[in-house]
N, C-alpha and C positions, 0 to 999 in steps of 0.2 A: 562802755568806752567813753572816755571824755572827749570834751573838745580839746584841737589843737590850739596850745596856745604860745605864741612865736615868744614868749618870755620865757618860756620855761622849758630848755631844750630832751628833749627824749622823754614827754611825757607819759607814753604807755608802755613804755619798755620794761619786761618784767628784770626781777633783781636777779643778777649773780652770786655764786653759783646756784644753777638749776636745781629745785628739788629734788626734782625725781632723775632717774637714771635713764641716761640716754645712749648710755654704748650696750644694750641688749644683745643674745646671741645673737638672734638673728640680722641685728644691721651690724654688728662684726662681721659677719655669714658674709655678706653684700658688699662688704669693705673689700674681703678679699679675694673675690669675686671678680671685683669690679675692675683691680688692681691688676689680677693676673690677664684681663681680655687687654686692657690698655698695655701691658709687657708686649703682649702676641699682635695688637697693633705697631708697636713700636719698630719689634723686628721686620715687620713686611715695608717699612720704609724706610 
């Protein structure tokens, strides 16, 4: 990792788009998952 250097903004940020894949089954799995406790939260208030 290099230094920060205040001239040259977002120096370690990697490039868009990502190489590799980041919507896998299993963090889709978790997506809607996650979504359906926050529904069943939403009703109780």
């Amino acid at each position: 990792m290099n230094k920060f250097d205040r001239k040259y903004p977002y120096n370690d940020l990697p490039l868009l788009p990502p190489t590799k894949d980041i919507e896998t089954k299993k963090i889709l799995r978790k997506t809607i998952s996650a979504g359906r406790v926050l529904a069943q939260l939403m009703v109780l208030y």
